[in-house]
ZALOTI-645372 format. One record per residue (C-alpha): y, z, x; residue in one letter. Coordinates in steps of 0.5 Angstrom, whole numbers, plus 500, padded with zeros to 3 digits. Each point is the difference from the previous one (the first is absolute). Layout:
% ZALOTI-645372
YZXa
...
//
This chain:
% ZALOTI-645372
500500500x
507498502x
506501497x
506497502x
506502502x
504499494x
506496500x
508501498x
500498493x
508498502x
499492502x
495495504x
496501506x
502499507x
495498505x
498507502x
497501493x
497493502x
497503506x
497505496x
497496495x
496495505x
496506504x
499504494x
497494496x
497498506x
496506500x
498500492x
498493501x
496502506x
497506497x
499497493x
496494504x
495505504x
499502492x
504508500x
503503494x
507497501x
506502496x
507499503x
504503495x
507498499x
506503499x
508500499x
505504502x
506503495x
505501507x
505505498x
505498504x
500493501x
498498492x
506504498x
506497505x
496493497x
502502493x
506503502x
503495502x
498495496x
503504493x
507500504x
499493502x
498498492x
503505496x
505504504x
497506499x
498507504x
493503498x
505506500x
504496494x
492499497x
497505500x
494503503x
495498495x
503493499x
500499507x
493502501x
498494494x
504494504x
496502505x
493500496x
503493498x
502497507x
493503503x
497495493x
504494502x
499501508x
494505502x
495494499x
503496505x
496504506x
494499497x
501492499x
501500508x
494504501x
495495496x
503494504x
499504507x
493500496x
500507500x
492502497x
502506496x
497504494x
506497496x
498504494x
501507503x
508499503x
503505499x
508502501x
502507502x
503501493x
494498496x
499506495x
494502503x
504500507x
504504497x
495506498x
499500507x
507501503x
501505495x
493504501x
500499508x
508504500x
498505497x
494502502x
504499508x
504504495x
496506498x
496501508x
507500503x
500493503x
505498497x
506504500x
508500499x
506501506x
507498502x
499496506x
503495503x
498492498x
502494502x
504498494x
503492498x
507501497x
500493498x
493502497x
502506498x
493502502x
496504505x
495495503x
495501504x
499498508x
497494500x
506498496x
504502506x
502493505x
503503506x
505496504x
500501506x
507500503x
502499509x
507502498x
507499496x
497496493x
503497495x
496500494x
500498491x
499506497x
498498492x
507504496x
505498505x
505495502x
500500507x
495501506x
499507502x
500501507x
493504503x
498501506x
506505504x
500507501x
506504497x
503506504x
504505497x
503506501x
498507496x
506506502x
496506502x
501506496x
505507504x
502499507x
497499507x
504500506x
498496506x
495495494x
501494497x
502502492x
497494498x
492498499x
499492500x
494498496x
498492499x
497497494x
498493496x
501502494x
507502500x
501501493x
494506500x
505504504x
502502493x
494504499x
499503506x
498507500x
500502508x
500498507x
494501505x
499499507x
494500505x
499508502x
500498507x
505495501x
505504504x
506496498x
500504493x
497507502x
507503499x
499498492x
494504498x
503504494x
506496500x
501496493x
505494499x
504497494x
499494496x
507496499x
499498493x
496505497x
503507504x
492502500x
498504506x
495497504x
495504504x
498497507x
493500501x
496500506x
494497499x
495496505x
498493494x
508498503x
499496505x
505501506x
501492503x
502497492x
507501499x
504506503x
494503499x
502504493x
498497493x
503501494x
495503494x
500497493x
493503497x
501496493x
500493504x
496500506x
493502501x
500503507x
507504497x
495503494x
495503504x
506503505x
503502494x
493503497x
499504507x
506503499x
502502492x
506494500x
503498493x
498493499x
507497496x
498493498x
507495501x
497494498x
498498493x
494495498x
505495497x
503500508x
506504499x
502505503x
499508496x
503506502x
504499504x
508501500x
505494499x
502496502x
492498501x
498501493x
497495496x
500496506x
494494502x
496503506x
502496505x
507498497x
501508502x
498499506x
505497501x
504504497x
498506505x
501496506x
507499499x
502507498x
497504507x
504495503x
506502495x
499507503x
498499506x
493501500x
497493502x
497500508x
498493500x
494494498x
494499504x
494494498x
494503499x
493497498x
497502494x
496499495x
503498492x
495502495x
501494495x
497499493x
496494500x
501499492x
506501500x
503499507x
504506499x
501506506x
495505498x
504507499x
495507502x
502504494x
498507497x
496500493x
495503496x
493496500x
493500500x
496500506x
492499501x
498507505x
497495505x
498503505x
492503498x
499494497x
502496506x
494505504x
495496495x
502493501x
500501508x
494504500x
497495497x
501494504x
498505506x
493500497x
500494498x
499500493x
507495500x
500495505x
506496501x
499493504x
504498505x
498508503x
506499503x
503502494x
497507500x
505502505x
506499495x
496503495x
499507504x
507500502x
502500493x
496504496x
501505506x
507499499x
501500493x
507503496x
499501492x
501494495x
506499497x
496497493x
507500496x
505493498x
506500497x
498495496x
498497492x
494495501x
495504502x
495505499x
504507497x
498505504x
496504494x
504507503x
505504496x
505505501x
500507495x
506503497x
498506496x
503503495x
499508503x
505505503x
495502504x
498494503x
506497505x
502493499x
497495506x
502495505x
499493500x
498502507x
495506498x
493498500x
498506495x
504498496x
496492498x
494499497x
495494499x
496497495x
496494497x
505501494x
506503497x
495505496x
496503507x
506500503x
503505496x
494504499x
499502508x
508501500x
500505494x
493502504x
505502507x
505502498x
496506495x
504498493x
498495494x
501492501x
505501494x
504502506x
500496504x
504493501x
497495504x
505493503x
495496505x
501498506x
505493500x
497498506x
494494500x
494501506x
500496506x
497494500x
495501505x
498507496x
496495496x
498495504x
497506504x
495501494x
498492499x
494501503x
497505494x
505499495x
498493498x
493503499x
504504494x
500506504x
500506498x
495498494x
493499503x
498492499x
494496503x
505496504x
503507504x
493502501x
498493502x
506497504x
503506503x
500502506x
501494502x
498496505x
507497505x
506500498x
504494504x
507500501x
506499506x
500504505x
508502497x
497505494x
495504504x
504506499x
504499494x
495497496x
493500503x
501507502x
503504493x
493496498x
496504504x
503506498x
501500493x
492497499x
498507504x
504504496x
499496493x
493498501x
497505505x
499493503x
501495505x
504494496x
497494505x
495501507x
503494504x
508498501x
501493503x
507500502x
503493501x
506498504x
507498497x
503493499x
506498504x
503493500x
499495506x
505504504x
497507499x
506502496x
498504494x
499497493x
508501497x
503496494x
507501503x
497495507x
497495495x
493500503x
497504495x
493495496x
498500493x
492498503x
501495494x
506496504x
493500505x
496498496x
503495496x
506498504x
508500499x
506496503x
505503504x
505500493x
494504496x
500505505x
507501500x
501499492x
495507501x
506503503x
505498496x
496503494x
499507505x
504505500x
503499507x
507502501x
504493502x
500502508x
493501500x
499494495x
503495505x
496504506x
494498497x
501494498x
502499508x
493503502x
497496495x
502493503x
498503507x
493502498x
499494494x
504494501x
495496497x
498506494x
493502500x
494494500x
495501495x
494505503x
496501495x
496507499x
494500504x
504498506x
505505498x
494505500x
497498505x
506500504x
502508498x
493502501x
500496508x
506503501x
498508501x
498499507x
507502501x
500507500x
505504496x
505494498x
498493498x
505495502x
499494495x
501493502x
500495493x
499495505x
492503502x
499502492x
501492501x
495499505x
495504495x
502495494x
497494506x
494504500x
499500493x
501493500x
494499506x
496505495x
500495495x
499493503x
495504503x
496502495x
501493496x
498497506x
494504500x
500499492x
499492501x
495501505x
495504496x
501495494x
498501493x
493501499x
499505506x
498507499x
500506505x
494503502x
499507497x
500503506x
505499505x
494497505x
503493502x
494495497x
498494506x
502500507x
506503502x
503498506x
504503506x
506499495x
497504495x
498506504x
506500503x
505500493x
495505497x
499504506x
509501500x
499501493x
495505500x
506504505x
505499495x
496503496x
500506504x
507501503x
502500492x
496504497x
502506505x
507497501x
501502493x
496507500x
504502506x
506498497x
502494505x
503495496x
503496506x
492499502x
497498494x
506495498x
498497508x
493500499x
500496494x
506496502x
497497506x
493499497x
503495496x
505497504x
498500506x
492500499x
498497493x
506495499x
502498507x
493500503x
494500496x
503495495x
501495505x
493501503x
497499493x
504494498x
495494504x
494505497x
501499493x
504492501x
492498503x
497505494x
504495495x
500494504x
492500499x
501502493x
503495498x
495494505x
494504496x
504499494x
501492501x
493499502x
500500507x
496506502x
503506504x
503494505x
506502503x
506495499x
502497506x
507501504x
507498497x
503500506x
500498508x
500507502x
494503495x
496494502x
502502507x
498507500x
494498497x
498496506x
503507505x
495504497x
504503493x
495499496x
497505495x
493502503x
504502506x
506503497x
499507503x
497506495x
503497493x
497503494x
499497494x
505498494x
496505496x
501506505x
507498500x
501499493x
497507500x
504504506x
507496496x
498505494x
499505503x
505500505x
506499493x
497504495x
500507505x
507497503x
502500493x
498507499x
502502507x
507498498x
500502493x
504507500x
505497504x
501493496x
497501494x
503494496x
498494505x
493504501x
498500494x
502493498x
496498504x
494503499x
500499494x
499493502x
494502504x
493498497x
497507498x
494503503x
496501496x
498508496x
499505502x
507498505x
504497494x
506503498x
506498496x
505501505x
502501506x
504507500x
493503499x
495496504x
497504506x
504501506x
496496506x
497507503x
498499508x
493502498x
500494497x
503495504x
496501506x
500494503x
502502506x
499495506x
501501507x
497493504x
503496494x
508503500x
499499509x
498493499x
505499495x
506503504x
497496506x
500493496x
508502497x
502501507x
498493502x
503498493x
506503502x
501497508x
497492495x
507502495x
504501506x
499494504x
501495493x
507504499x
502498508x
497493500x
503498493x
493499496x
501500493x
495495496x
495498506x
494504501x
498499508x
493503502x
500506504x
495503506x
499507501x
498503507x
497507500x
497502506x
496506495x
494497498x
501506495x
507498497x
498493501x
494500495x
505504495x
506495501x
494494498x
499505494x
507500498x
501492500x
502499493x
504505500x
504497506x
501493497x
502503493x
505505503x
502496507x
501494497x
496497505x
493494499x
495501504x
498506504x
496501506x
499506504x
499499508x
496505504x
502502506x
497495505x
501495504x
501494498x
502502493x
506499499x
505498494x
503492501x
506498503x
507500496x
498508498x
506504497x
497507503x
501508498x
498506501x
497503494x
497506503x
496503507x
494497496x
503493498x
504495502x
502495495x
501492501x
503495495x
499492502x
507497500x
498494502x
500494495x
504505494x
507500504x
505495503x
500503507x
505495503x
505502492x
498507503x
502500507x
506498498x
502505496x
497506504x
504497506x
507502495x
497506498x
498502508x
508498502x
503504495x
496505501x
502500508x
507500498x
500506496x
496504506x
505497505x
506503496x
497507498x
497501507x
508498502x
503505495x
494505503x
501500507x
508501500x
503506504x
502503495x
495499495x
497507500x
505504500x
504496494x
495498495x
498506495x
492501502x
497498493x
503493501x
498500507x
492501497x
500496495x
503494504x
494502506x
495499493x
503494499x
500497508x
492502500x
499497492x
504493504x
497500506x
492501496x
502494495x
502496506x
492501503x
498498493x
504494500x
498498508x
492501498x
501496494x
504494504x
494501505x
494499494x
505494497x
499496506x
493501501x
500496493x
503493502x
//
């Protein structure tokens, strides 16, 4: 059981989701092939925050109005009314990235059944303790009006002075400078400076300082242990701390403390009793605070600050300073720490089991190297902040107790003890009126506002998809379940909670096994990024799309028109021709290909290409096969090969039979880019550009005598068509001594063989050519017929054992003298002719070997006649022979003489050989002047020597071939 990671509901996948869906089908199709229960369940996300910024949006730009101006119960309905109109969109995309899911079982984390979940997973978190309340600090959106969660946080990294967009303002905001400012010291010190300097990067939180602290071993500031200094605008007497977190070299060495807004300032105001004043609100204005800054814009007050130290004389000066902006990746808004009652999840125990797990092994994460992230996490861990401030999601079932008794003090919204949980409104009431001892006639109860991170429900999917809590044949059957596949990116934020929560929830593991993929980046290794123009819709892909439909994509966005022009530039950079059409199965094929990369895969369109010309192979391969196996032919019911198999056909069976093997343990060890190798090169470079051509001379004869016992003339074969047949016939090509051929029954055998398991053997990664063309196979015969391809037997190594040594040596042996054949054809400019060629192999061995390859040489060589020469005296190839080496066993020689015009070519190796004198004078002039070496940059000085020994080797060639050419005249 696999289920997946459950897309945004918001809008369209990007490749990442692609990525997703090809390893994950590939992994149900396999498993599903090798006959397991598979269910692959999917699965829609609600998407709190980006569903709710969509829909905003869109009813200001349609109807001008706020969901304040709605209200909440409208505005939760014109989301369940855009989710009907656009939620289907992801689903679409997933059957055409041809995802094989149990499509009757999606779910969507707001379904009812969802829902009961969420509500019975809070409180029951609730009443063990695990989840609590407590004000504390967040990362909160003002432009969201929202806390978010931590993968929701881009952070900007900064080298120094930045000018950077701040949603809600006009003009830039400058970042990445240090502010020094001066706090006057409280009494008088003869002899000391009356003054303490502090520096900051965030000018306008000064507004809520509540102390100063220095290093309690810094001797600059020991006269201040005791000494306390006056804020200029709030009178408020600030102590001098002497604390060791401050670090001395940053700064002046003493640093401002603003609890309320920095996290390392809480934990030192927690340590030493400090007031924690919050100055700005969560609409980003600034609160209790004197005029003239009251009701200012955060950074509007920052400005405001800076010129009222200097006014009175307070301001030392600005300095750059790297640092690190945490930026809202939704609404690209500054990220504010603020102080806020919320819910946590108690993290800690529930950590200690998930680490404890994988420590036994009972959780294994591949790639391992991932264990080590795992640890320093789930060691590492802080509570979770499971509170958003937002409408579209799941309510938190908490509610807040107000009780009508003198006896009984009203709450804070803070106070832990003063909210209680329930399933209902009524259960609610009743364990308050129970806590608090009085009648629930007394108590009042307003639930909380506030909706549930989404990654609280996802973290439950696992086992609430099952209907979970109610027990169900499905949750006893599928859960635990057996992997979860996601990227590397959510081990923590998503991977992890699910971990926890199932072993809270459950008492169980939610899965065994966690494959963890790495991430999708452009062909540059930039991140996936709307505002750059490299994000793909997968359908884009697969489809195709012109330069003009990419930018009408982001004209229809909701990119700002800086970064509207950006990426359109970054779009013409990247496809100034569009996007050609790749298909699906190359686009699978690719993704899953490309996870040899590590962590990041940077995607090229361009091999995602080259994987569709792949596609194209497949397919005239398997109709070429198609023809040749014609209409009434019928395969064995067993996978033996009928007749005489030849060296051909023991050679391509044996490549598949490793194929075979390689995938099948590929895929069980998760190693996507060595199964997609070892089926693309068993059918581009074994099957198509080999066996095929060896085959064809084997099947032409087998229909050539058909057809002469068809007319009435025996089994006598035709007579040659041309000079060069009838040539070759005479120089000892004939049949009977053609080397170790099978027979056309064997061949038509092994062609079945060899594209039936091809076909299963891509099936997970292209299911569509796959099963295409095999549905286009004539079917074994029962017990082995099976409708579909998506459920025949994966090819098992214990099956395809035909392994052979002796005939992959002979054939590695043969394509090497095939090679050497091809290499001087090209040199020598033959393209129709067919000249005999002769085989010198000293090795009695390999000479026996190279006459059982002959067959093979003239199909695949382009050559007639072959003869093997021994290593004798006196058997030696005739003159006019082109020679190469093909190996320390085989020298081959090709017979020019009579096939070229010598006197034509003379003439024009001799302008090839000037040229190439020419340019060697020139370069090695260039080369040995004075001052080349110490003028001309190493890297050109290395490419031109490359150069001069790839000259001075064809000059060689050139001569040698000048020396044959005469010997022909």
């Amino acid at each position: 059981m696999m289920c997946v990671p459950p897309p945004n509901v918001t809008g369209s996948l990007h490749l990442g989701h692609a990525l997703t869906s090809a390893i994950q089908d590939s992994l149900a199709r396999w498993h599903r092939m090798r006959g397991a229960t598979t269910l692959w369940n999917p699965g829609c996300d609600h998407a709190g925050i980006a569903t709710q910024v969509v829909v905003e949006r869109r009813l200001w730009r349609q109807r001008g109005l706020t969901r304040h101006q709605l209200g909440r119960e409208e505005f939760l309905r014109e989301v369940w009314r855009w989710k009907d109109e656009k939620g289907d969109r992801i689903y679409q995309q997933l059957r055409r990235l041809g995802a094989s899911m149990d499509w009757d079982r999606a779910c969507f984390t707001m379904d009812p059944k969802m829902c009961r979940a969420v509500r019975e997973a809070f409180v029951r978190l609730h009443e063990s303790g695990l989840i609590y309340r407590s004000t504390r600090l967040v990362h909160w959106s003002c432009a969201l009006n929202s806390a978010i969660s931590d993968i929701e946080v881009d952070k900007k990294e900064l080298a120094g002075r930045t000018l950077l967009r701040v949603p809600g303002y006009e003009t830039p905001i400058e970042f990445g400078v240090l502010v020094a400012f001066a706090y006057p010291l409280e009494g008088d010190g003869e002899g000391e400076e009356q003054e303490v300097v502090v520096a900051t990067t965030r000018l306008e939180t000064m507004l809520g300082d509540v102390a100063v602290a220095v290093h309690p071993d810094d001797p600059r500031y020991q006269h201040l242990r005791g000494r306390r200094v006056r804020h200029p605008f709030t009178g408020r007497s600030l102590p001098v701390l002497h604390d060791a977190f401050v670090d001395p070299s940053f700064g002046t060495g003493a640093v401002k403390i603003t609890p309320a807004h920095d996290a390392t300032d809480f934990e030192v105001g927690q340590r030493h009793g400090l007031p924690r004043p919050s100055i700005i609100g969560e609409d980003g204005r600034l609160i209790n605070v004197p005029p003239p800054f009251l009701g200012l814009p955060r950074f509007t007050g920052r400005a405001a600050v800076l010129e009222a130290l200097k006014q009175r004389g307070l301001f030392r000066g600005v300095t750059e300073n790297p640092m690190v902006v945490p930026i809202c990746s939704r609404s690209k808004d500054v990220v504010e720490p603020l102080l806020k009652p919320q819910w946590y999840v108690r993290c800690q125990g529930l950590a200690r089991g998930a680490a404890a797990a994988v420590r036994r092994g009972d959780l294994r994460l591949r790639p391992p190297a991932h264990t080590r992230t795992w640890f320093q996490w789930m060691d590492n861990i802080r509570d979770w902040c499971i509170s958003r401030q937002l409408w579209w999601g799941h309510r938190i079932p908490a509610y807040f107790v107000t009780v009508d008794d003198p006896n009984v003090p009203p709450g804070e919204d803070g106070d832990d003890r003063y909210w209680v949980s329930g399933r209902s409104e009524e259960e609610a009431r009743e364990k308050a009126a129970q806590n608090f001892g009085v009648t629930p006639e007394r108590v009042t109860l307003r639930q909380d506002e506030d909706v549930l991170d989404t990654w609280f429900s996802s973290g439950l999917f696992p086992f609430s998809i099952f209907g979970w809590p109610e027990p169900s044949q499905d949750l006893e059957v599928f859960y635990p379940g057996t992997l979860l596949e996601t990227g590397h990116d959510i081990l923590f934020f998503w991977v992890a909670r699910m971990v926890m929560l199932g072993l809270a929830l459950t008492g169980r593991l939610p899965f065994r096994e966690v494959y963890l993929h790495a991430i999708v980046r452009d062909a540059h290794g930039r991140k996936m990024s709307k505002s750059l123009g490299n994000v793909i819709d997968p359908l884009d892909v697969i489809t195709g799309i012109s330069l003009q439909g990419l930018h009408e994509q982001l004209e229809n966005s909701n990119l700002d028109p800086a970064e509207l022009e950006r990426a359109r530039e970054g779009q013409k950079r990247d496809f100034p021709n569009g996007i050609p059409e790749c298909g699906t199965d190359a686009l699978r094929f690719a993704l899953c290909a490309y996870t040899a990369q590590g962590r990041d895969i940077n995607l090229d369109v361009g091999r995602v290409l080259g994987y569709r010309h792949f596609c194209n192979k497949v397919w005239n391969g398997a109709r070429f096969v198609l023809r040749a196996l014609g209409p009434d032919y019928r395969p064995p019911p067993d996978l033996q090969c009928r007749g005489r198999a030849g060296l051909g056909e023991r050679w391509v069976l044996s490549r598949l039979s490793r194929a075979v093997g390689v995938c099948g343990g590929a895929l069980g060890g998760f190693d996507f880019p060595a199964a997609t190798s070892a089926v693309h090169g068993f059918w581009l470079y074994e099957l198509c550009d080999v066996y095929l051509e060896c085959v064809k001379p084997v099947l032409a004869r087998a229909a050539s005598a058909q057809s002469g016992r068809a007319g009435g003339g025996g089994s006598a074969r035709p007579p040659p068509q041309t000079a060069e047949e009838d040539r070759d016939e005479e120089e000892g090509g004939d049949e009977e001594d053609a080397g170790d051929v099978g027979d056309a029954l064997a061949a038509r055998d092994a062609l079945f063989t060899c594209v039936d398991a091809g076909l299963r053997l891509l099936a997970p990664f292209m299911p569509f050519l796959s099963e295409e063309l095999w549905q286009r196979l004539p079917p074994r015969q029962p017990p082995r017929a099976t409708p579909s391809l998506c459920v025949c037997p994966y090819p098992e190594a214990s099956e395809y054992c035909w392994q052979d040594e002796e005939a992959e040596a002979t054939m590695e042996f043969v394509l090497s003298i095939v090679r050497a054949l091809r290499s001087l054809r090209a040199h020598h400019g033959l393209t129709r002719s067919r000249p005999p060629c002769f085989l010198q192999c000293p090795d009695a061995e390999w000479a026996e070997r190279a006459g059982l390859g002959r067959a093979q040489i003239r199909a695949l060589g382009g050559v007639g006649a072959v003869r093997v020469l021994g290593g004798g005296e006196g058997d030696e190839p005739p003159p006019g022979c082109a020679v190469a080496v093909a190996s320390d066993r085989c020298t081959v020689y090709l017979l020019l003489k009579g096939v070229v015009d010598a006197p034509k070519e003379l003439a024009k190796l001799g302008g090839r050989r000037e040229e190439l004198v020419r340019g060697l004078e020139r370069l090695r002039q260039r080369r040995g002047g004075p001052e080349y070496r110490e003028k001309v940059p190493p890297p050109v000085q290395e490419a031109e020597a490359a150069k001069l020994a790839q000259l001075e080797a064809e000059l060689q060639k050139v001569l040698e071939a000048e020396e044959l050419m005469r010997k022909m005249l």
